[in-house]
Kinemage of the C-alpha trace (Angstrom):
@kinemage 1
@onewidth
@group {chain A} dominant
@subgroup {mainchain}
@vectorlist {calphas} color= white
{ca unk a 1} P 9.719 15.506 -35.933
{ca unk a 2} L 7.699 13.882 -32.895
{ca unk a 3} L 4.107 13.856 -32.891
{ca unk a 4} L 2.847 15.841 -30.932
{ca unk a 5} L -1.253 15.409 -31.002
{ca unk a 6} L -2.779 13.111 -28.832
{ca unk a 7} L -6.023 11.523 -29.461
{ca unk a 8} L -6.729 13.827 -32.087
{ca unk a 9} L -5.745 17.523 -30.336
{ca unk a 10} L -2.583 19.097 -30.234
{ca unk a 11} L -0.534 20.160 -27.255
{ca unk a 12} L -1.362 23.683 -27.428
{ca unk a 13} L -4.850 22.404 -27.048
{ca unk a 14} L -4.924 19.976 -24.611
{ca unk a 15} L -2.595 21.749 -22.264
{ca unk a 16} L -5.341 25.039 -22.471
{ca unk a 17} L -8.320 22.371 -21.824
{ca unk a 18} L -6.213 20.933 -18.738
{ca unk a 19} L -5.641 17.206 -20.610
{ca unk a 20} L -2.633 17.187 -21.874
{ca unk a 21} L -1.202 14.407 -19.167
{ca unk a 22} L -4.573 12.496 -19.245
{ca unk a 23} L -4.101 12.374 -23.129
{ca unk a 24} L -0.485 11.765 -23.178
{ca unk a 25} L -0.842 8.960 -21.073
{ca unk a 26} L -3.499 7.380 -22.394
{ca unk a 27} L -1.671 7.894 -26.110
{ca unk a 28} L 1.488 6.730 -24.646
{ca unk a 29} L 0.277 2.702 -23.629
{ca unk a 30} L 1.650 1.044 -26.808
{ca unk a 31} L 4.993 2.039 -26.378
{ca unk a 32} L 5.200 1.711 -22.276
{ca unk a 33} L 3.918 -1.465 -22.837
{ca unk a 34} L 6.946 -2.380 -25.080
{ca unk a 35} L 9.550 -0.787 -22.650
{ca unk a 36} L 8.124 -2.687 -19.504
{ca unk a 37} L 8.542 -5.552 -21.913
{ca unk a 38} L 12.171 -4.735 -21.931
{ca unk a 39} L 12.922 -4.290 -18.645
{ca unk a 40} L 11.403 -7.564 -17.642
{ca unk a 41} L 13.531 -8.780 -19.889
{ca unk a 42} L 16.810 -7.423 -18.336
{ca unk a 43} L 15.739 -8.349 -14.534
{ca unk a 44} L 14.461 -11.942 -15.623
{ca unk a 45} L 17.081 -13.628 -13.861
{ca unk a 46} L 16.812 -11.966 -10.936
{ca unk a 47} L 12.928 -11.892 -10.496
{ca unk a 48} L 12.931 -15.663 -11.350
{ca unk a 49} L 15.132 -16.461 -9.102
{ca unk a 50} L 13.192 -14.819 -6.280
{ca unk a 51} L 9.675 -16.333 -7.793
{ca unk a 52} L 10.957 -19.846 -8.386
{ca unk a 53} L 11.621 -20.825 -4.852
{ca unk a 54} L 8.324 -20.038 -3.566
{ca unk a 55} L 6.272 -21.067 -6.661
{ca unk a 56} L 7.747 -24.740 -5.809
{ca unk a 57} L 5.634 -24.793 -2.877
{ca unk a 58} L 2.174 -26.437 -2.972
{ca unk a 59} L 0.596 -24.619 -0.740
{ca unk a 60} L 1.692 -21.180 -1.717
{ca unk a 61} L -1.191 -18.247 -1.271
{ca unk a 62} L -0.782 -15.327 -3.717
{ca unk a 63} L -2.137 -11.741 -2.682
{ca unk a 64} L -2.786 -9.719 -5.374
{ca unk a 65} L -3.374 -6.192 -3.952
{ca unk a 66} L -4.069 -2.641 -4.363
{ca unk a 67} L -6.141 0.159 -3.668
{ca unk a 68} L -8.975 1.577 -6.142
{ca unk a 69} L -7.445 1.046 -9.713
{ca unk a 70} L -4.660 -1.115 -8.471
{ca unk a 71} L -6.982 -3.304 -6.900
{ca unk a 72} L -8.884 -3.801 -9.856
{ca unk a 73} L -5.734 -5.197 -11.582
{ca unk a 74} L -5.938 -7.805 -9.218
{ca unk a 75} L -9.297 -8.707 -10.184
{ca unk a 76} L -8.397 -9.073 -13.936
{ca unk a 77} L -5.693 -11.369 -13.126
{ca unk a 78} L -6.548 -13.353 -10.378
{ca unk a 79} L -8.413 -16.133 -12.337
{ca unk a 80} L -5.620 -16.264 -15.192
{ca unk a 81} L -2.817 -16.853 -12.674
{ca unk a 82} L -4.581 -19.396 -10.527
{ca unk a 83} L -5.255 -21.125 -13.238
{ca unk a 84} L -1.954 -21.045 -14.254
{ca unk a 85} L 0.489 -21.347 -11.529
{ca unk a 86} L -1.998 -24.549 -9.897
{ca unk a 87} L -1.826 -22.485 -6.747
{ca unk a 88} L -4.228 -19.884 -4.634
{ca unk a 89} L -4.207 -16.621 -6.452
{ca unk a 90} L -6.665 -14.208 -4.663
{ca unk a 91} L -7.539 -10.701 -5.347
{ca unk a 92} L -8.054 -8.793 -2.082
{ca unk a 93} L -7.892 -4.829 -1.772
{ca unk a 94} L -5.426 -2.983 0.601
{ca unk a 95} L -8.649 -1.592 1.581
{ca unk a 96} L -10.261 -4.374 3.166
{ca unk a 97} L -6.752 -5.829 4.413
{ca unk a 98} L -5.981 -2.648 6.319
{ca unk a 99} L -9.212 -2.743 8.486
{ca unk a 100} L -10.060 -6.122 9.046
{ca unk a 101} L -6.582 -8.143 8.275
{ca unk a 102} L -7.601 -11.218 10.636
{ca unk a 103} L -10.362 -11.959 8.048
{ca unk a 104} L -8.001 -12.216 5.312
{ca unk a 105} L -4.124 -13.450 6.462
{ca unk a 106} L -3.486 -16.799 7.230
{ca unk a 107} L -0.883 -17.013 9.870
{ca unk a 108} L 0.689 -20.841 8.977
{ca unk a 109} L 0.096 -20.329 4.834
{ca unk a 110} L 3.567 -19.422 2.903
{ca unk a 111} L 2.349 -15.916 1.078
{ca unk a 112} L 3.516 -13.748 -1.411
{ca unk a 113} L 2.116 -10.481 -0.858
{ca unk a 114} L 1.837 -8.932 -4.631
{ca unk a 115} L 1.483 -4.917 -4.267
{ca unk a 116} L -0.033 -2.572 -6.827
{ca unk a 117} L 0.845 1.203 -6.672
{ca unk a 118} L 1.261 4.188 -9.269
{ca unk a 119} L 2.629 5.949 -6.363
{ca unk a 120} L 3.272 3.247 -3.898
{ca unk a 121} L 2.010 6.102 -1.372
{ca unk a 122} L -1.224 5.067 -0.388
{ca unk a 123} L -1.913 4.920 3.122
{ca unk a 124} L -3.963 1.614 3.183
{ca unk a 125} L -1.212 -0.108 1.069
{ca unk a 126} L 1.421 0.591 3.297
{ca unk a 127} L -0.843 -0.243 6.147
{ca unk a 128} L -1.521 -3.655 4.221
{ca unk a 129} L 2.235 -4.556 3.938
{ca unk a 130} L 3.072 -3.723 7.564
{ca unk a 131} L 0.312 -5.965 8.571
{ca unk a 132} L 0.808 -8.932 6.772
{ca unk a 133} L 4.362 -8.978 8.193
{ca unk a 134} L 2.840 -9.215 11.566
{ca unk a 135} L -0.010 -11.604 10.578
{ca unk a 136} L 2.021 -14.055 8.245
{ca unk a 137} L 4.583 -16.174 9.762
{ca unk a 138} L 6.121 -17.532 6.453
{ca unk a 139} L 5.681 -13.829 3.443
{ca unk a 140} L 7.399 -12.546 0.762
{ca unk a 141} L 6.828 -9.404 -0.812
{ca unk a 142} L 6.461 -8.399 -4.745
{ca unk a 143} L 6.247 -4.746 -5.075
{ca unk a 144} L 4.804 -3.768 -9.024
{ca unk a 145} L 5.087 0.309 -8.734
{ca unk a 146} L 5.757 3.164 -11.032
{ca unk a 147} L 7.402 5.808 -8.649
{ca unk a 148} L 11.175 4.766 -7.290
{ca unk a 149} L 10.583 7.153 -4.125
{ca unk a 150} L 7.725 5.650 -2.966
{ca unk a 151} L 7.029 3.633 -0.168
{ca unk a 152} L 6.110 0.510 -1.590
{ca unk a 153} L 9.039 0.783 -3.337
{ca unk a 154} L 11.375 0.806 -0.372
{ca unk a 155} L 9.436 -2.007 1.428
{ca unk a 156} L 10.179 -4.236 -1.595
{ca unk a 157} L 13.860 -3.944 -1.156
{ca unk a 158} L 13.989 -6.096 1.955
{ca unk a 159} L 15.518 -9.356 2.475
{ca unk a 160} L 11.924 -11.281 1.573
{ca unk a 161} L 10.596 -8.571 -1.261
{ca unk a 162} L 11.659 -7.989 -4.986
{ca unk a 163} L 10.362 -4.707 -6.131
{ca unk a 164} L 9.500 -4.304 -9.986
{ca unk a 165} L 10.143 -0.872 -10.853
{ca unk a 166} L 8.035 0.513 -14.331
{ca unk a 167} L 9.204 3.144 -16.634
{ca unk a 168} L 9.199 6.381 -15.274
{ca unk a 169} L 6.734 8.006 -17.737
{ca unk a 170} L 4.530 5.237 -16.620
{ca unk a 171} L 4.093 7.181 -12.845
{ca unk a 172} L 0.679 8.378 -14.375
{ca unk a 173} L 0.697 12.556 -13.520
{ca unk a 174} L -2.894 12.835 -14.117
{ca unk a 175} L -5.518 12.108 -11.858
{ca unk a 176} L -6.769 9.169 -13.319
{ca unk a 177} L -4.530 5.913 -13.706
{ca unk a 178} L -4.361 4.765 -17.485
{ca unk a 179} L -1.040 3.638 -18.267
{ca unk a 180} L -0.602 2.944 -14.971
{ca unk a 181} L -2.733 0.386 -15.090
{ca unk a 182} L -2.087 -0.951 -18.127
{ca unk a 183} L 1.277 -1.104 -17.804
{ca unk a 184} L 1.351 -2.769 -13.880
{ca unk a 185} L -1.280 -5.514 -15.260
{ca unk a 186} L 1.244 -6.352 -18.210
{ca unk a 187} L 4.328 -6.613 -15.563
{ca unk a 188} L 2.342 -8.736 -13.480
{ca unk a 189} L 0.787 -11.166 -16.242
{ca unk a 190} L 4.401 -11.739 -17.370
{ca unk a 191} L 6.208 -12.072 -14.267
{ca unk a 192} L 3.772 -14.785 -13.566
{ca unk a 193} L 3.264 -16.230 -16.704
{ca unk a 194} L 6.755 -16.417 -18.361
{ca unk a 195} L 8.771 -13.092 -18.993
{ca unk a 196} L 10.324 -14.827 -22.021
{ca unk a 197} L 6.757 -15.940 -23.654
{ca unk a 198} L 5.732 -12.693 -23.048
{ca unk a 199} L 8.558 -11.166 -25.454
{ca unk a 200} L 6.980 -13.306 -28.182
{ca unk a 201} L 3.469 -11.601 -28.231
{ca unk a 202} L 4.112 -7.980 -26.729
{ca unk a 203} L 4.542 -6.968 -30.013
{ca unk a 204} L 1.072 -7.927 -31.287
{ca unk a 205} L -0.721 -6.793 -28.023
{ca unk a 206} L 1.456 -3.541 -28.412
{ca unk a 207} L -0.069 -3.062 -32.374
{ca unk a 208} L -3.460 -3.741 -31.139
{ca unk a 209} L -3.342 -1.461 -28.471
{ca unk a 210} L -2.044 1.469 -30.906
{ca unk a 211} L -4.964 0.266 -33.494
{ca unk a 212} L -7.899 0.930 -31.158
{ca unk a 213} L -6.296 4.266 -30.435
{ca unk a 214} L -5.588 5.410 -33.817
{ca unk a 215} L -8.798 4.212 -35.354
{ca unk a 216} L -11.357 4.424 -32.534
{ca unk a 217} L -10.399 7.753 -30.861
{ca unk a 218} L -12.963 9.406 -33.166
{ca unk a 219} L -15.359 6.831 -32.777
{ca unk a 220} L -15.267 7.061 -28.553
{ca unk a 221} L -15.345 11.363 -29.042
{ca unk a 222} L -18.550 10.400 -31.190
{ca unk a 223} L -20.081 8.266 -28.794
{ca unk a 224} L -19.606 10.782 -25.819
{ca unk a 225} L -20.555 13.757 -27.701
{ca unk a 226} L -24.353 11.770 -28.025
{ca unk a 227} L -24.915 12.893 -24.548
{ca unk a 228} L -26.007 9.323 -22.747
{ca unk a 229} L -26.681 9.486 -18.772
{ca unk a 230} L -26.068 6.274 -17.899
{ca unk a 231} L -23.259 3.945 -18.686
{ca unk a 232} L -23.266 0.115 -18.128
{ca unk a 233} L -19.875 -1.599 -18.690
{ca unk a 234} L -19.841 -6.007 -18.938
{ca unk a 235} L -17.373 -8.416 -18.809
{ca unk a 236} L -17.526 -12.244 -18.147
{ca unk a 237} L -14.614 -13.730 -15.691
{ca unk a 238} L -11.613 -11.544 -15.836
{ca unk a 239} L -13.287 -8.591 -18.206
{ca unk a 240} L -15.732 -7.811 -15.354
{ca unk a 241} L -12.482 -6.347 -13.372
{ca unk a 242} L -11.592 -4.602 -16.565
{ca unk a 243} L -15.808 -3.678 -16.753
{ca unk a 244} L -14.697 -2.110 -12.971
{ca unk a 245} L -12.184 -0.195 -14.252
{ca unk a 246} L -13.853 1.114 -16.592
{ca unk a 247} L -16.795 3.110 -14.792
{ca unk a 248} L -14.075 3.610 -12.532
{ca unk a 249} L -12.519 5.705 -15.521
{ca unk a 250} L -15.621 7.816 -16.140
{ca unk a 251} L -16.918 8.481 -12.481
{ca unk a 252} L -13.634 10.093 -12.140
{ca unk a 253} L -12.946 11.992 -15.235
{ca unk a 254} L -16.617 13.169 -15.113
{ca unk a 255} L -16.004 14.398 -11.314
{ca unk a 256} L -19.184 11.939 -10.676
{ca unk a 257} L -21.508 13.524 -13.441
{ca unk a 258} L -22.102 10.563 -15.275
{ca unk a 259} L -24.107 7.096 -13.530
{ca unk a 260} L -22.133 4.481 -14.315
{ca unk a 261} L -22.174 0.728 -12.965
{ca unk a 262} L -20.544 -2.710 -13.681
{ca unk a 263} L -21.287 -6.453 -13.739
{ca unk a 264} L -21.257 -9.626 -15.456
{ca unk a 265} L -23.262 -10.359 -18.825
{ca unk a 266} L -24.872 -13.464 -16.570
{ca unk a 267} L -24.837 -11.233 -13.474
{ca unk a 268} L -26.685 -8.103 -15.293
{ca unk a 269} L -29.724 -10.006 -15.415
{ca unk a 270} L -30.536 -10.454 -12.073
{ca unk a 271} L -31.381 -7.015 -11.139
{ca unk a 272} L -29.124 -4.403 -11.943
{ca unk a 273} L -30.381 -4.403 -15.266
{ca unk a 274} L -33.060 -2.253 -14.447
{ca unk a 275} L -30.834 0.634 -15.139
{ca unk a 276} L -30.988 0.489 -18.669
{ca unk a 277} L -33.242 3.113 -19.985
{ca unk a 278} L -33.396 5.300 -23.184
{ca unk a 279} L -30.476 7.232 -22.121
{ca unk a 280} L -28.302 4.377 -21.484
{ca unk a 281} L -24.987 3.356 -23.154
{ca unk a 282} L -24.106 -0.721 -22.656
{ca unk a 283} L -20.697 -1.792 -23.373
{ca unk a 284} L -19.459 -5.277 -23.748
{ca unk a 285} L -16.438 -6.745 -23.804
{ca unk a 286} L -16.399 -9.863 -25.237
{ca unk a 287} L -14.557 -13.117 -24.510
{ca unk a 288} L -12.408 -14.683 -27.195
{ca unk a 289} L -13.463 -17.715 -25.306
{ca unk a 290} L -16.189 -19.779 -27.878
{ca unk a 291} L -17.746 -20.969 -24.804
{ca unk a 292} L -18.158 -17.711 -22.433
{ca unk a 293} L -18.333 -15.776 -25.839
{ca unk a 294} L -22.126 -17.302 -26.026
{ca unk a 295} L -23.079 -15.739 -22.723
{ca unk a 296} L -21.574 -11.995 -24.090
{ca unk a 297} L -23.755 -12.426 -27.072
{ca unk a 298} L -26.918 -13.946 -25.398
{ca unk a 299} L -26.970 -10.724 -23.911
{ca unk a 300} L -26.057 -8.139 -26.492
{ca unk a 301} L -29.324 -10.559 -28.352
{ca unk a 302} L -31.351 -9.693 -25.953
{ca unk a 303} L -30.840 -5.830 -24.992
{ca unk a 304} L -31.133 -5.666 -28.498
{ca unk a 305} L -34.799 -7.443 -28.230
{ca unk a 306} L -35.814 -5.386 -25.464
{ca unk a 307} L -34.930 -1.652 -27.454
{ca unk a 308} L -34.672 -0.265 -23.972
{ca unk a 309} L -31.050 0.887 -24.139
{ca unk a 310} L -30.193 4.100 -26.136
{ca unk a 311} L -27.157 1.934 -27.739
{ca unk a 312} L -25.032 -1.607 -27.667
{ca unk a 313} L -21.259 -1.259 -28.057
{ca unk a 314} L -19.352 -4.755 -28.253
{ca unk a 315} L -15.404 -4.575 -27.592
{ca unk a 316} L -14.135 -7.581 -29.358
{ca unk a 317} L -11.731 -9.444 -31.187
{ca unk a 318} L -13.839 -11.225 -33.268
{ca unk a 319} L -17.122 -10.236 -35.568
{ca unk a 320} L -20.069 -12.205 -34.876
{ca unk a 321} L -21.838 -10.471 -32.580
{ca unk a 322} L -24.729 -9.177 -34.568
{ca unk a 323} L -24.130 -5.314 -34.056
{ca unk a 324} L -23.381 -3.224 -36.964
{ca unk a 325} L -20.043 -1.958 -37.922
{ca unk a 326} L -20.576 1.271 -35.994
{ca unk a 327} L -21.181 -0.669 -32.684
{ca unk a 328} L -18.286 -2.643 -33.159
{ca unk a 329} L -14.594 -1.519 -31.386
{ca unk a 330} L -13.090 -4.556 -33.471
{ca unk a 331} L -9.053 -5.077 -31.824
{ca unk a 332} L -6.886 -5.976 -34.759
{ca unk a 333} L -4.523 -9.292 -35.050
{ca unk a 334} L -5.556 -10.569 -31.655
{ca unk a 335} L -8.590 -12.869 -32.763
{ca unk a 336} L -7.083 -16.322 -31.744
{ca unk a 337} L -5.086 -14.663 -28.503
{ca unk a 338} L -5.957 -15.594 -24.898
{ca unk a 339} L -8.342 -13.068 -23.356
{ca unk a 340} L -5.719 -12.018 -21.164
{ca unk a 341} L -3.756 -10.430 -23.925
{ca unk a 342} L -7.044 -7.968 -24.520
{ca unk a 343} L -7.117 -6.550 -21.427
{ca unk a 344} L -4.624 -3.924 -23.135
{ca unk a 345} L -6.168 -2.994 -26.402
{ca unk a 346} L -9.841 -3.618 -24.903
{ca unk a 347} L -9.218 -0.892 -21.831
{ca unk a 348} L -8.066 1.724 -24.127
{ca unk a 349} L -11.763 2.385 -26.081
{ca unk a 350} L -13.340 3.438 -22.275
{ca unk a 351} L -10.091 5.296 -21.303
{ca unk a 352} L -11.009 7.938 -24.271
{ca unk a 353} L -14.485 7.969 -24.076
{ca unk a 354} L -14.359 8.861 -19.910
{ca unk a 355} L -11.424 11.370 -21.611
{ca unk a 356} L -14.190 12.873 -24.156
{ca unk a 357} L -16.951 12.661 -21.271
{ca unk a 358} L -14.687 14.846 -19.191
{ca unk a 359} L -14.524 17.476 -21.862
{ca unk a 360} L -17.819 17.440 -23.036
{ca unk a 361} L -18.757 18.353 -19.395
{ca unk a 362} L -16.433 21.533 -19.382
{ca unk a 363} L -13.767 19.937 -16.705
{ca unk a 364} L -10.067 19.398 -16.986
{ca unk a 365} L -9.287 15.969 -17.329
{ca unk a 366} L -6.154 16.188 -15.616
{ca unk a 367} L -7.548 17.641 -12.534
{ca unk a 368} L -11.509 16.647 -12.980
{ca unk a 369} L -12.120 17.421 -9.025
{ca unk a 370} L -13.319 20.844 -9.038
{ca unk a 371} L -14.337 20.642 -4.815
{ca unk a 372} L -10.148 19.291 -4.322
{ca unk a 373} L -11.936 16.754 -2.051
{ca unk a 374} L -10.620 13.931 -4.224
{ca unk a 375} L -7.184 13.490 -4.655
{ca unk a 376} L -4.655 12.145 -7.305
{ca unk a 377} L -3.325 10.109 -4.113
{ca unk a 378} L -5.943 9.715 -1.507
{ca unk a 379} L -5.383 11.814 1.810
{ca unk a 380} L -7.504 12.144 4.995
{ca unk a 381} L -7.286 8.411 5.663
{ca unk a 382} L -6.375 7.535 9.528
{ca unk a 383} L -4.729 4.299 10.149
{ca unk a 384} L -5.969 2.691 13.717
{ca unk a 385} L -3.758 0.394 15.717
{ca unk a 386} L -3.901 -2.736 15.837
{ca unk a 387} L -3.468 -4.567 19.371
């Protein structure tokens, strides 16, 4: 017989506090993870066949880009995949594209254009598309979506796209994008970085991912039940997009209740540390890195010196940080992986606790929005035209 609790509540119970999608979703990351795996793995041919052609080109500019939590994928990958392709890998959100796109597109540069969407519906990221079709003399388009119906979708079916359809259960129904995101970061990472090497590891990054959630779901309900204020999430290089995400995840599931902010362990310093008070929650994710690890602990070392936050939580890999046990999400099996292979266990720990934060302030965390001002795909948003 299926399972059917998620994150510690039954059905029943979820579906009467309005979080039975969030939960689901959330729950569900290890195994969508696996299947996008899989159907990488049957289209390999054909999306390497589109990729390779335009990879061979030295002066090939690659656009990753998205609105809100799709652009935010873009910022956790950009770095990896420059560094690993040897080419221009830039993350730049459908946001800023669609209203000042002569800032951004370079008419004589070959592009790919690489588009983020759960629903492949937002207005700005169909606005981006059409415009860099006009702007970009020499473009190709890489559509990474969850929903077959939407417009991204469509666009990526042209002569110069390739659209990369997810799993269907991936086409997050709740409000806030969780395996959405997860599962759109993986499909990129591997389409990029070797489909085939992927199929090697997905197993260990899919058993890490189901760890955190079966052994830390109590430990995140815990942590939100203390009642903190603020919450400060930190990640060096590609973590600080994952750091994003993050508050992201809790301004939303708390319909705003909850002060949240990001930035780097380096960056926090210089200002927007003066958050931190005795009602503060810090949480950093730390590099696997030996060299940018230093920096992550230098500053868990030092909010611990100061005593001014309420509490430290370190996501990590590896122990060595100097917290005790309790302060500690410790990801299983993945202590010698690249840090791109814990962006999937490592977002998982802040997906629950924004899930327990919405609970703990009375709201449904599949429809947190109690004003209906915000919406699970953004309306009210005019597109100009562009002489």
């Amino acid at each position: 017989m299926p399972d059917m609790t998620h994150l510690g509540l039954d059905e029943t119970a979820l579906e009467r506090l309005g979080g039975l999608w969030t939960a689901r979703e959330i729950a569900q990351q290890p195994q969508m993870l696996r299947e996008t795996q899989a159907l990488l793995m049957a289209r390999r041919a054909e999306i390497e066949a589109f990729l390779a052609p335009l990879l061979a080109q030295p002066n090939l500019r690659v656009i990753l880009t998205g609105a809100g939590t799709s652009a935010f994928i873009g910022e956790c990958l950009a770095p990896v995949l420059s560094t690993r392709l040897g080419r221009r890998v830039e993350a730049i959100p459908t946001t800023d594209l669609a209203c000042a796109p002569q800032l951004y597109f370079e008419a004589d540069t070959p592009t790919v254009l690489v588009s983020f969407g759960r629903s492949g519906n937002s207005p700005e990221s169909v606005a981006a598309v059409e415009l860099a079709d006009r702007f970009v003399k020499s473009l190709h388009h890489l559509v990474i979506t969850c929903n077959a119906d939407g417009a991204l979708a469509r666009y990526g079916q042209g002569a110069r796209g390739q659209t990369v359809l997810l799993p269907d259960a991936t086409h997050d129904r709740s409000f806030a994008m969780t395996s959405s995101f997860s599962c759109m970061t993986y499909a990129a990472l591997a389409v990029f970085g070797g489909i085939a090497d992927r199929d090697a590891r997905v197993s260990a990054i899919a058993h890490a991912t189901q760890q955190v959630i079966g052994t830390h779901a109590a430990t995140m309900k815990a942590v939100a039940d203390e009642g903190y204020e603020r919450v400060v999430y930190l990640g060096s290089h590609i973590f600080q997009g994952l750091a994003r995400e993050s508050g992201l995840k809790l301004l939303e599931l708390t319909n705003g209740g909850l002060v949240t902010m990001f930035d780097s362990p380096l960056g926090f310093r210089h200002g927007p540390k003066t958050i931190v008070n005795d009602k503060t929650l810090v949480v950093v994710f730390l590099s696997n890195n030996a060299y940018t690890r230093g920096y992550d602990i230098d500053l868990i070392d030092e909010l611990r010196r100061d005593r001014d936050a309420a509490r430290v939580i370190a996501i990590t890999a590896q122990d060595g940080v100097g917290l005790p046990v309790e302060d500690q999400v410790r990801i299983e099996g993945l202590e010698d992986a690249d840090d791109a292979d814990l962006l999937f266990p490592y977002i998982v720990a802040p997906q629950m606790f924004a899930f327990y934060e919405s609970l703990r302030y009375k709201l449904t965390p599949d429809k947190p929005n109690t004003s209906g001002t915000v919406n699970r795909v953004v309306q009210g948003v005019r597109i100009h035209e562009l002489s």
